[in-house]
VMD Tcl script that draws the C-alpha trace (Angstrom):
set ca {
  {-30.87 -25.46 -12.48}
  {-29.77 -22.44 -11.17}
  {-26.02 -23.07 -11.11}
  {-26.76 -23.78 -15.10}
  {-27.77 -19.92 -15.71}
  {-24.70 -18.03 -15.78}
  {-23.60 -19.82 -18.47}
  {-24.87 -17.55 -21.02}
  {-23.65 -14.71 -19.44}
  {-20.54 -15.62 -19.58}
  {-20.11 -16.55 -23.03}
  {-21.88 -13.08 -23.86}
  {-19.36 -11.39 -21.85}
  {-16.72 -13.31 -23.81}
  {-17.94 -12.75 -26.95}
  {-18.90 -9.22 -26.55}
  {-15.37 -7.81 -26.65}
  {-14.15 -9.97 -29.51}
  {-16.55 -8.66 -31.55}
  {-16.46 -5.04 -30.63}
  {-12.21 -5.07 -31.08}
  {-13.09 -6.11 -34.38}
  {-15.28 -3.68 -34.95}
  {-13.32 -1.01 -34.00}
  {-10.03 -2.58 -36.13}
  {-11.82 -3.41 -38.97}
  {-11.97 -0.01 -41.10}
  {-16.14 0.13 -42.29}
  {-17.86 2.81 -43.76}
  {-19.92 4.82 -41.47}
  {-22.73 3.06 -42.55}
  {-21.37 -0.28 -42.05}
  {-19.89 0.14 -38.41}
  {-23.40 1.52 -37.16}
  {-25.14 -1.80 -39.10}
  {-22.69 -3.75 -36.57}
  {-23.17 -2.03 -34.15}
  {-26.59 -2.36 -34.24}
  {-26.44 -6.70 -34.78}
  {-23.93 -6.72 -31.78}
  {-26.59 -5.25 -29.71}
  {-28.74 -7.65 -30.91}
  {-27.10 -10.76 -30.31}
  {-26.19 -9.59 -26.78}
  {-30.35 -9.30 -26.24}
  {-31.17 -12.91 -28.53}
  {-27.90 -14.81 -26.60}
  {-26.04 -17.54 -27.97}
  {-29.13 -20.01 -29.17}
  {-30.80 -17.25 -30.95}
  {-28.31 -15.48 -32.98}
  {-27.01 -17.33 -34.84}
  {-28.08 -15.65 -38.11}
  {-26.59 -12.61 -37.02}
  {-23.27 -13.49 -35.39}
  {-22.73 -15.50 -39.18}
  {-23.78 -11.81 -40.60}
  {-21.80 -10.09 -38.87}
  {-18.58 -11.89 -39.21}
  {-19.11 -12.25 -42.58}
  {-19.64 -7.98 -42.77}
  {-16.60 -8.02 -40.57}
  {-14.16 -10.36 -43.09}
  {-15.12 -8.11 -46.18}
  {-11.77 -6.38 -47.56}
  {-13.70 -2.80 -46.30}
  {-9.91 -1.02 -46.84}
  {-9.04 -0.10 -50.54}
  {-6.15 -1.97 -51.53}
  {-5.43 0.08 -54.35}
  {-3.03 2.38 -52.39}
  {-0.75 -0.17 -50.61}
  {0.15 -0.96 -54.92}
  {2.64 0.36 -56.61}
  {1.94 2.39 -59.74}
  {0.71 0.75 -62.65}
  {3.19 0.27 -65.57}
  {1.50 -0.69 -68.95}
  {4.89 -1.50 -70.70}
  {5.62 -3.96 -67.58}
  {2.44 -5.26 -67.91}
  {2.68 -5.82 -71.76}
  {5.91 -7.52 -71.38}
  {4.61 -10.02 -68.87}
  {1.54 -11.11 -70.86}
  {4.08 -11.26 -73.67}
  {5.51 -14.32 -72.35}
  {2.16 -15.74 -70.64}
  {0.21 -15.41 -74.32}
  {2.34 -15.33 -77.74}
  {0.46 -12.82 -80.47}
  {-2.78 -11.11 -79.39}
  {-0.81 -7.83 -80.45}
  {-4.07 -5.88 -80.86}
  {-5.99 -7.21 -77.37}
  {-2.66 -6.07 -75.47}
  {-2.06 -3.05 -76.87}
  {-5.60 -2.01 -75.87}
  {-5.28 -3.72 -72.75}
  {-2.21 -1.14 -72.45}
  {-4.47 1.79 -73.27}
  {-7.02 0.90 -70.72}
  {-4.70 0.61 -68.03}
  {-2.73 3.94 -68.52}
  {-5.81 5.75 -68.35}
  {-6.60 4.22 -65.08}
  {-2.99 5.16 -63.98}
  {-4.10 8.93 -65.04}
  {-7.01 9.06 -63.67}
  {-6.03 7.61 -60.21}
  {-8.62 5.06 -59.96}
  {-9.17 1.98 -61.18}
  {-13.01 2.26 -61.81}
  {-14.35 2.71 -66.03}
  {-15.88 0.51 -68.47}
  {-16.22 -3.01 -68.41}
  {-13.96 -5.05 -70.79}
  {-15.16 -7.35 -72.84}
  {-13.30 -9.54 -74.22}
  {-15.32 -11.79 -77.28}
  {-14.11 -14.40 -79.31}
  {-13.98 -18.06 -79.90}
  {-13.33 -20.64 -77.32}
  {-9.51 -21.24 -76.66}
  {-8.57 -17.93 -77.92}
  {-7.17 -17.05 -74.39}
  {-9.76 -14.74 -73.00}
  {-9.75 -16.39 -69.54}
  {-6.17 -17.17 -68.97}
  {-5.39 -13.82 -70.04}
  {-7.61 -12.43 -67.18}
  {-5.82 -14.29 -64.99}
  {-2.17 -13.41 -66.48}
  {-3.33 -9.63 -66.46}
  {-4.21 -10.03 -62.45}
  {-0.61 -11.89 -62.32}
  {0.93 -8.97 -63.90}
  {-0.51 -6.02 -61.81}
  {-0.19 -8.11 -58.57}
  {-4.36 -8.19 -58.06}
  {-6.39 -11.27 -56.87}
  {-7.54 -13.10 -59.31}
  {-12.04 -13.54 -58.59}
  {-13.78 -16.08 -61.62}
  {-17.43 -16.07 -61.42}
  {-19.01 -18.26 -64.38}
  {-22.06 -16.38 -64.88}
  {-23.39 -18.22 -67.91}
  {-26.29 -20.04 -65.80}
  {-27.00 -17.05 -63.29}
  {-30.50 -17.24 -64.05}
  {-31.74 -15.21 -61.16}
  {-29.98 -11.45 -59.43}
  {-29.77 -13.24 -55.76}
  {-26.79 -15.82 -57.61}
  {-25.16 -12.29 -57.94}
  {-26.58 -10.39 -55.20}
  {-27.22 -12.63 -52.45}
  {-30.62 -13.31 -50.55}
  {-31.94 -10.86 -47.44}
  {-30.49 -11.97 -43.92}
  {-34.06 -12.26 -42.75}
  {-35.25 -14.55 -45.35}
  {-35.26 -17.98 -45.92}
  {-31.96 -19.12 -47.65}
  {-29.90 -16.38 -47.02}
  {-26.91 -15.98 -48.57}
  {-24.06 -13.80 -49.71}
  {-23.98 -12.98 -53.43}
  {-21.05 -14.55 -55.95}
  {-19.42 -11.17 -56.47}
  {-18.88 -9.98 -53.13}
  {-17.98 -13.71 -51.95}
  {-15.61 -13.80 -54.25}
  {-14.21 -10.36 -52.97}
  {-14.11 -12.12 -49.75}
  {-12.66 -14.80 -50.29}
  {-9.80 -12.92 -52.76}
  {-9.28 -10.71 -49.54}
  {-8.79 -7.71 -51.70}
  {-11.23 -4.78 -52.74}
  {-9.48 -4.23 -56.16}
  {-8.92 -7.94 -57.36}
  {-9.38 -8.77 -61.14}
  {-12.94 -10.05 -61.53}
  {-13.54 -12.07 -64.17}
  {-17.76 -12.76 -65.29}
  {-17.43 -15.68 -67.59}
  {-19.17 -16.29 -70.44}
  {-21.64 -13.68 -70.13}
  {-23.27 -14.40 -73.57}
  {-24.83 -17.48 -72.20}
  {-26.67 -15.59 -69.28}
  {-29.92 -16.95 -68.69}
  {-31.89 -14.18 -67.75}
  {-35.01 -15.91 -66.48}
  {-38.98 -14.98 -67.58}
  {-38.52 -11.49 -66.09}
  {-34.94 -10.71 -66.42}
  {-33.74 -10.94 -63.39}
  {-30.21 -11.32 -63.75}
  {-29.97 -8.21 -65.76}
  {-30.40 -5.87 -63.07}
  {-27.64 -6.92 -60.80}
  {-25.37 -6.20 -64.08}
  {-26.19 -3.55 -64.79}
  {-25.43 -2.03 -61.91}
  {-22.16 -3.25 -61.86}
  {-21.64 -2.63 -65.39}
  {-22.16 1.45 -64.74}
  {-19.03 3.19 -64.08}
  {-21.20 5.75 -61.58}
  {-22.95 3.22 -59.99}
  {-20.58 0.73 -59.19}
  {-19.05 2.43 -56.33}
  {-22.48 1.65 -54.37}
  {-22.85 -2.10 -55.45}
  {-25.50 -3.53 -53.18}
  {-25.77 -7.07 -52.17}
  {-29.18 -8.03 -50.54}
  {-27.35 -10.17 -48.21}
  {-24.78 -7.48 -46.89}
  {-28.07 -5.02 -46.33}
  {-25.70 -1.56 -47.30}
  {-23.67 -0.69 -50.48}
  {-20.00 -1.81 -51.31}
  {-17.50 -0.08 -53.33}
  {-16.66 -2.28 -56.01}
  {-14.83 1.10 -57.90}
  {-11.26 -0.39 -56.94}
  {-12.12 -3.96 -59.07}
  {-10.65 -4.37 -62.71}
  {-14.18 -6.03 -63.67}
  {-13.67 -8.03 -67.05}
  {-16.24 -10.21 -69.02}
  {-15.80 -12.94 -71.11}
  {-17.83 -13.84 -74.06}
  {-18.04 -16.27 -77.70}
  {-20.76 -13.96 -79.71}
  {-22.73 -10.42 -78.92}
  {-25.36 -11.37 -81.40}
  {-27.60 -12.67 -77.99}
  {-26.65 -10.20 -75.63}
  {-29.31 -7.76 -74.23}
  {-28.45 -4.13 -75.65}
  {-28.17 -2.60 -72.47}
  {-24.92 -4.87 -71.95}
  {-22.91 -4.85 -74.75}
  {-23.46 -0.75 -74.31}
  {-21.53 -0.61 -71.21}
  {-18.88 -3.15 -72.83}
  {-15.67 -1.86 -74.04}
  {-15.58 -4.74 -76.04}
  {-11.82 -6.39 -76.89}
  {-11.74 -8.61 -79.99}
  {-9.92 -11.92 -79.87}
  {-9.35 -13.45 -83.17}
  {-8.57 -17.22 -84.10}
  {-5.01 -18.16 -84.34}
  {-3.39 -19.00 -87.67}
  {-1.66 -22.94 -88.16}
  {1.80 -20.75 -87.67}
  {0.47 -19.17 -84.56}
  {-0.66 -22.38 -82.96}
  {2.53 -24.28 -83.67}
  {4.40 -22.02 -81.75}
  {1.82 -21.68 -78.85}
  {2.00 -25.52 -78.53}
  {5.71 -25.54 -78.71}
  {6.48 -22.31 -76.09}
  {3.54 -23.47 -73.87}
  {1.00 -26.85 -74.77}
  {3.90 -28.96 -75.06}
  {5.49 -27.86 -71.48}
  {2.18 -27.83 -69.86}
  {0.68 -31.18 -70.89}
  {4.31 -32.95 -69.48}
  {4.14 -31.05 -66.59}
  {0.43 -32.09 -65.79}
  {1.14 -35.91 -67.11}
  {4.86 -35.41 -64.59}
  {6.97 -36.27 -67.51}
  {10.88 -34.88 -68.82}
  {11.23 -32.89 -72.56}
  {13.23 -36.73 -72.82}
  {10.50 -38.53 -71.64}
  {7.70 -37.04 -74.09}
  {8.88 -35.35 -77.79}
  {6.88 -34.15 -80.64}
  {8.33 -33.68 -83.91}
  {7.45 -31.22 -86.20}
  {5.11 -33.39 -88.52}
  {3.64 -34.53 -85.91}
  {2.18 -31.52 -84.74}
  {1.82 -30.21 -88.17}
  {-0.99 -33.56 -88.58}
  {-2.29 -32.89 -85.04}
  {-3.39 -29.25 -85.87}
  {-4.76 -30.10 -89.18}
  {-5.88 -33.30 -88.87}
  {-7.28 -33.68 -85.14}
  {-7.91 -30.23 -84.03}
  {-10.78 -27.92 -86.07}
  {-11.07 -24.55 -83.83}
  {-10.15 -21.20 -83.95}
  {-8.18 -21.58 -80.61}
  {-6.07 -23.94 -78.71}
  {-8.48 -25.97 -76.43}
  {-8.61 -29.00 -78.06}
  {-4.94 -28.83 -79.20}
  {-4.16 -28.89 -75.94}
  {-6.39 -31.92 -74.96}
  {-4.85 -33.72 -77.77}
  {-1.10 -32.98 -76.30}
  {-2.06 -34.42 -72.84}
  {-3.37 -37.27 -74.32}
  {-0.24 -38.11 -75.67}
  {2.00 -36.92 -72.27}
  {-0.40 -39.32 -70.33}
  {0.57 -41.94 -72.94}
  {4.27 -41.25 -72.37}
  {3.80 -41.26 -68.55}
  {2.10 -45.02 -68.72}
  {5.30 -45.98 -70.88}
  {7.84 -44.37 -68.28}
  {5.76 -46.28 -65.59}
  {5.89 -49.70 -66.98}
  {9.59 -49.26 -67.46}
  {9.60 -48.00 -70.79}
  {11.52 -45.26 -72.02}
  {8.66 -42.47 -72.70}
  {7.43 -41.50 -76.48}
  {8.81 -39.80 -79.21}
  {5.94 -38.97 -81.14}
  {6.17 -39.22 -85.26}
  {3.77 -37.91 -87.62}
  {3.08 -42.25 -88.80}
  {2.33 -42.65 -84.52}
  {-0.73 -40.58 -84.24}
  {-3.16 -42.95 -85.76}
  {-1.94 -45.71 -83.28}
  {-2.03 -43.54 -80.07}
  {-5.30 -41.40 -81.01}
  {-6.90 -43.42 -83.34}
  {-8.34 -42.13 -86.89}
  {-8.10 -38.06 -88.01}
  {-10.86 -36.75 -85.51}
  {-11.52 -33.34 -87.93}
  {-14.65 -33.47 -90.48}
  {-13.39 -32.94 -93.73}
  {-14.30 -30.10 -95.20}
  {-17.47 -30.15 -97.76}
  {-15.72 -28.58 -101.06}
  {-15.85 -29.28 -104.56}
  {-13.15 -31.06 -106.03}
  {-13.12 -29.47 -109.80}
  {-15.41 -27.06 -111.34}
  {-19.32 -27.22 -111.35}
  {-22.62 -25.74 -112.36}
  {-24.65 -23.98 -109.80}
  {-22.48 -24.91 -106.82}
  {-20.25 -22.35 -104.70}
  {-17.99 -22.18 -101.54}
  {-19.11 -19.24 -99.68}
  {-17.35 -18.83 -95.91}
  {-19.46 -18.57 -92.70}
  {-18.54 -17.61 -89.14}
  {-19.50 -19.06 -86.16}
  {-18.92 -18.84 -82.57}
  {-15.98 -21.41 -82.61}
  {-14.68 -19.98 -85.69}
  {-14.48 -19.78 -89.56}
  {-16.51 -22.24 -91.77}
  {-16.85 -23.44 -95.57}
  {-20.47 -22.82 -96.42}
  {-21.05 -24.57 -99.93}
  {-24.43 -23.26 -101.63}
  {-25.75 -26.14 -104.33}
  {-28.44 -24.77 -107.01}
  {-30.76 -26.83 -109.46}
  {-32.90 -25.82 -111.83}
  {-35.62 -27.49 -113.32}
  {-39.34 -26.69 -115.67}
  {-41.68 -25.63 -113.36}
  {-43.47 -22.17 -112.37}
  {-40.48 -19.88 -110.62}
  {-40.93 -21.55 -107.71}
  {-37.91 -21.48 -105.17}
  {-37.26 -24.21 -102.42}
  {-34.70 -23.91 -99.65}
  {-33.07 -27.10 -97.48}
  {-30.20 -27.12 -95.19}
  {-32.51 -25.58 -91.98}
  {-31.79 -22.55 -92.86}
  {-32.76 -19.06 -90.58}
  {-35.10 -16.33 -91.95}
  {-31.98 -14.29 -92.54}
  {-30.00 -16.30 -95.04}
  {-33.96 -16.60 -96.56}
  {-34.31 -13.47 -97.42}
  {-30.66 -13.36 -98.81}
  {-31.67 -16.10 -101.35}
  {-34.86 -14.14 -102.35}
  {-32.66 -10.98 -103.03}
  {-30.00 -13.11 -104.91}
  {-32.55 -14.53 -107.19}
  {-34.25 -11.21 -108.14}
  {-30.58 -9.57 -108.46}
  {-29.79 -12.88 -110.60}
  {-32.92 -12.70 -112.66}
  {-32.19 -9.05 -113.29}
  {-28.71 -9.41 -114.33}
  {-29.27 -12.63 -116.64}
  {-32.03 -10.36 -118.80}
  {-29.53 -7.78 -119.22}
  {-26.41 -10.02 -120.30}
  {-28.79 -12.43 -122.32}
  {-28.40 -15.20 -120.82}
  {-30.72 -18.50 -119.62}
  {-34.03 -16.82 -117.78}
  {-35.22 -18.36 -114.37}
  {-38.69 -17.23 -114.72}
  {-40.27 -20.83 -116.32}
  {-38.12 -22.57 -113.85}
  {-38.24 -24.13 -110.10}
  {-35.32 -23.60 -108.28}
  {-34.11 -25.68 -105.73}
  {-31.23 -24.48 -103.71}
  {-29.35 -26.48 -100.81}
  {-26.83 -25.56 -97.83}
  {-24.79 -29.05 -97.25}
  {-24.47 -30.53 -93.63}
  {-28.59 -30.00 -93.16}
  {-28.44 -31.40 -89.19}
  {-25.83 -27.35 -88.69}
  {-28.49 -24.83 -88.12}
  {-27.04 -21.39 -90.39}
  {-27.73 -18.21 -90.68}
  {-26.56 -14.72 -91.95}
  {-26.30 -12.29 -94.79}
  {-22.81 -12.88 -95.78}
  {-23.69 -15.76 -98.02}
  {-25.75 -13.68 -100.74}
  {-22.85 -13.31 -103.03}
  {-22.31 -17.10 -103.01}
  {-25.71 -17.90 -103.59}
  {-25.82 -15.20 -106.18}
  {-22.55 -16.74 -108.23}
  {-24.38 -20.17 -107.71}
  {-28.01 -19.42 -109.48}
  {-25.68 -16.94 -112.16}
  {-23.76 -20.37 -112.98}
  {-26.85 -22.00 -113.80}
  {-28.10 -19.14 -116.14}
  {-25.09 -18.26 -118.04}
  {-24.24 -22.53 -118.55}
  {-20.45 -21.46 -117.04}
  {-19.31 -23.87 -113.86}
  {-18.32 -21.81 -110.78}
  {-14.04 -22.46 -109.86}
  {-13.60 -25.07 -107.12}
  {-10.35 -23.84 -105.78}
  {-12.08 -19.99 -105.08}
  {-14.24 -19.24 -102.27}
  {-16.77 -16.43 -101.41}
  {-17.94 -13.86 -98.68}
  {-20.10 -10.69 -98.97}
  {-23.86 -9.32 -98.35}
  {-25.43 -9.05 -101.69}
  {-28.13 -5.81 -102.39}
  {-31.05 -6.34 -104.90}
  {-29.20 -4.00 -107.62}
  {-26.06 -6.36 -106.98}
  {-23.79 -4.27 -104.72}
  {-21.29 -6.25 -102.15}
  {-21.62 -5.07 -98.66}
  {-19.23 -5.56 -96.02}
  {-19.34 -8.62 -93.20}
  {-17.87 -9.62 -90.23}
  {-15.30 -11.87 -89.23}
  {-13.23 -11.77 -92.49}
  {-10.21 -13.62 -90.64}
  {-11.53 -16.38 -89.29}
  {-13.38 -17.15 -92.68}
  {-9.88 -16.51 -94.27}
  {-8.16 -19.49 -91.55}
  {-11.27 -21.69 -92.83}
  {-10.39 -20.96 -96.65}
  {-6.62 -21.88 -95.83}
  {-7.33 -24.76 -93.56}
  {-9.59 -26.56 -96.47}
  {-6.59 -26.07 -99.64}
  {-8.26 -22.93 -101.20}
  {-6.61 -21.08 -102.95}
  {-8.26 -17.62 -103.43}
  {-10.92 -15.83 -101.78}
  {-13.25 -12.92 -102.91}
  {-14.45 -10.55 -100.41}
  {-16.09 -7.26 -100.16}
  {-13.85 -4.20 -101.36}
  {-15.61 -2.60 -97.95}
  {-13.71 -4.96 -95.63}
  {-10.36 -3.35 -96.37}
  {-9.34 -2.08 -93.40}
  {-9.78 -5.70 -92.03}
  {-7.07 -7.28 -94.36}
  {-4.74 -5.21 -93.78}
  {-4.81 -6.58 -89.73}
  {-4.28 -10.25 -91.39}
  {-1.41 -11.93 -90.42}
  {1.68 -11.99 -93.24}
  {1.42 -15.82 -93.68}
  {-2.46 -15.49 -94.55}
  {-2.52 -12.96 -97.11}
  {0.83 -14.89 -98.97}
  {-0.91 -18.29 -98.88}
  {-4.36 -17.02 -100.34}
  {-4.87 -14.62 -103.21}
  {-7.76 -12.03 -102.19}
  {-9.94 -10.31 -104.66}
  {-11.91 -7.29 -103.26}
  {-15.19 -6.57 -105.29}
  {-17.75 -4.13 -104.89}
  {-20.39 -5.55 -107.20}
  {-21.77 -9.14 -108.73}
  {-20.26 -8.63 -112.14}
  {-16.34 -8.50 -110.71}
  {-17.40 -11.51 -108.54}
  {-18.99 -13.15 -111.59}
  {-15.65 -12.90 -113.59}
  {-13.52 -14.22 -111.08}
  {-15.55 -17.22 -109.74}
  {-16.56 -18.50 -113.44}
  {-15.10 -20.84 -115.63}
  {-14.64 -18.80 -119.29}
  {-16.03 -21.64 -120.81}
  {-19.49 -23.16 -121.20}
  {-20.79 -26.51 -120.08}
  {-22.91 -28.88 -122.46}
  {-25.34 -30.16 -120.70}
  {-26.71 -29.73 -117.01}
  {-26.72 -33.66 -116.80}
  {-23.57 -34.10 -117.87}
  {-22.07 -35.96 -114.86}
  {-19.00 -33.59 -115.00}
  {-20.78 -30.48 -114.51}
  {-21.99 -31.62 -111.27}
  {-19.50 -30.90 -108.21}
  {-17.57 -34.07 -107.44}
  {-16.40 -34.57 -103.22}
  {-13.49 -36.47 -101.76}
  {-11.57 -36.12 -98.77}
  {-8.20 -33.84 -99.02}
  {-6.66 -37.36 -98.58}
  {-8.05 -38.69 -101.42}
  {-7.33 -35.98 -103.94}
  {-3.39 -36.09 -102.41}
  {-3.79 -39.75 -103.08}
  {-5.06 -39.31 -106.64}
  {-2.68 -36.51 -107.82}
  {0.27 -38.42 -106.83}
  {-0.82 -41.36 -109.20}
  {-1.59 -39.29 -111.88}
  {2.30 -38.13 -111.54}
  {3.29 -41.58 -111.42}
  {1.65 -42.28 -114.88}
  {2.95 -39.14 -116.34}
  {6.82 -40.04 -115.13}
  {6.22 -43.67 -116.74}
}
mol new
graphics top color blue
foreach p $ca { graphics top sphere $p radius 0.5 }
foreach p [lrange $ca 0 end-1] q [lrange $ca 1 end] { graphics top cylinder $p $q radius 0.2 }
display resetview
């Protein structure tokens, strides 16, 4: 036995100066060096069977990127910068130019700590992959952390050395593992944060949300602060509605609108295209799209406000082409007639519109998470009490904007003389009833929908309608007038009417949208009123033509083309 004991001494003596020469190379904080210090005493006392918690500890203290990288970089150059995400992302002019901003203030300020950006928008809009091009451009790691089910801070902040499941936290892991103190962090999809019954996953945030207290991050695991001040800390996001306030106010918050038909035509053809034959190993001669082709993809398989399932539609067809090119085949040149062979029938919902004029039943415009909607609003009245009933599962906001449209509507039809809704039940319906909705901006809709039923005139089938209505009929601004605008084009309309207050917003549209749908600005029901109604009056409210007749876009093609035929012959 005793020619076993030395053993341990010698591996102590071994391991002693390994771990003290990286000590002494590795450049800590004050604080830091005397916490290793302090564990290398201790696994010298423990020896080799008992410290293993701590030797783990302290090379993972000792592989932290402890020097700031910052100043081995060369200066930051926002043009440069620019330029590069210019041919990583086509349009985003906005996002980059304040990307731009952010950046030369860091450059002024010398460091690269300052508020969080937050970039929100709908999925595929690029928010990730233009994280990742902006930590390509400045020459940074590139650190992901999805953080949308974090429901507890030790996910972010690690778990205590000397309790059970100890481990390092995501962020500084992912510092780790990056091997850089200033890398590009990217927390994704922070909307869908899952804060737990107290909140737990808040706090860690919030700390590394605050400009001051970021350069003292502290992970439970590590046992002493980090400066995190070097780290370009970005966070991605669908909707702020959710968020907790405290967030969103230390968000400089970057808007990322959906793309136009234009815009995603030449996204697929500068970058789906290349990377779907690239992933599928097929030539440009091996796999072709024509233009039609991709013309019917986007508006018959695709329905989004971004490029994500564009792009899964593309690879489909490049893996297609690949299982040609390995039986011997000669790849696939894709034609607008090939798509319902090779991805069966159009994938996209059509869109719930009225097909020629109608009493009591409107296209307003709603906006959701993965985009810009059509939001029809169907009326009836019948002999009852003045009782009002509301279907579609529907939220307490769009509620009360029904209430205020009926008063406002009541109000209105005594002063113009029209039919009264006092002796009557009204019954009013939001189409697609499994689509939870909600929302102010459909009072003016709703509003022009009960109107049509008072004054006997059908609402216009080719117009469509946005806007918070007041109880003395004002039109208040909303949000997210371009992505209803894409929805409006997308389903044939031809005009839209939207608050005068959202002004500014149009003039940011794109030049394609505003020449392919007429907008009317109002700032009150009546101008609404004479734009969305038919001059004339319908006979009766059972008359099957005053009721709102739907077909698919395909069908009404279908029918106008033999109605030409008929007129020719």
């Amino acid at each position: 036995m005793s020619s076993l004991q030395p053993r341990p001494a010698v591996r102590r003596s071994l391991a002693r100066p390994h771990l003290r020469e990286r000590i002494e190379a590795t450049p800590l904080s004050a604080e830091a060096r005397a916490l290793a210090l302090r564990e290398l005493d201790q696994i010298e006392e423990l020896g080799p069977a008992h410290s293993i918690a701590p030797r783990a500890h302290l090379e993972w203290l000792l592989s932290l990127p402890w020097r700031q990288s910052g100043a081995r970089r060369p200066a930051i150059a926002p043009r440069r910068v620019v330029k590069a995400l210019d041919r990583s992302h086509l349009g985003l002019k906005a996002v980059k130019e304040r990307i731009a901003e952010y950046l030369a203030v860091h450059r002024l300020r010398g460091a690269a700590g300052g508020d969080v950006l937050g970039f929100v928008g709908p999925p595929g809009t690029g928010k990730t992959s233009l994280a990742r091009a902006l930590a390509l451009a400045l020459g940074r790691p590139f650190v992901w952390i999805p953080v949308g089910a974090v429901t507890a801070e030790s996910e972010l902040v690690g778990v205590p050395m000397n309790q059970p499941g100890a481990m390092p936290g995501a962020i500084l892991e992912g510092l780790r593992r990056a091997g850089s103190s200033d890398a590009v962090v990217v927390l994704d999809e922070l909307d869908k944060l899952q804060l737990g019954a107290s909140g737990e996953a808040l706090g860690a945030l919030l700390g590394l949300f605050d400009r001051e207290a970021r350069s003292e991050f502290f992970d439970r695991y590590l046992g002493l602060p980090f400066d995190l001040s070097g780290c370009l800390i970005v966070a991605t996001a669908h909707d702020t509605e959710e968020m907790p306030e405290a967030l969103l106010d230390r968000l400089d918050v970057v808007d990322f609108s959906g793309y136009s038909e234009e815009e995603k035509a030449r996204i697929a053809r500068r970058h789906l295209v290349p990377g779907a034959r690239a992933q599928a190993g097929v030539s440009a001669k091996q796999f072709r799209l024509t233009g039609g082709a991709l013309n019917r993809l986007l508006t018959h398989y695709t329905e989004e406000a971004g490029v994500r399932q564009l792009e899964r539609q593309l690879c489909a067809l490049a893996r297609k082409a690949a299982m040609r090119v390995v039986q011997g085949r000669a790849g696939l040149a894709v034609q607008q007639k090939d798509l319902a062979e090779l991805l069966g029938p159009a994938s996209r919902d059509e869109e719930l519109r009225a097909r020629r004029p109608a009493l009591g039943a409107a296209t307003g415009l709603a906006w959701t998470s993965a985009g810009g909607t059509l939001l029809p609003v169907e009326a009836l009245a019948a002999p009852g009490s003045g009782k009002t009933k509301i279907t579609g599962q529907v939220g307490e906001i769009l509620r009360e904007s029904v209430e205020t449209a009926v008063s406002c509507v009541r109000s209105l039809a005594q002063r113009s003389g029209a039919s009264l809704l006092d002796e009557r039940d009204l019954h009013l319906h939001f189409p697609s009833s499994a689509v939870p909705k909600d929302g102010p901006s459909a009072g003016l809709a709703i509003a022009v929908a009960l109107y049509s039923l008072c004054s006997r005139r059908r609402v216009r089938h080719d117009v469509a309608l946005t806007g918070e209505l007041t109880l003395y009929g004002a039109v208040l601004p909303i949000g997210g007038v371009r992505e209803k605008l894409l929805a409006a084009r997308r389903a044939g309309l031809r005009e839209v009417i939207v608050p005068e207050g959202n002004g500014q917003d149009l003039l940011q549209l794109p030049v394609e949208l505003r020449k392919a749908v007429k907008i009317h600005r109002v700032s009150n029901l009546e101008q609404a009123l004479a734009i969305a109604l038919t001059k004339g009056k319908s006979r009766s409210n059972d008359s099957v033509d005053a009721r709102p007749y739907y077909e698919p876009k395909s069908a009404a093609r279908a029918r106008k083309r033999r109605a030409r035929g008929t007129q020719a012959d």
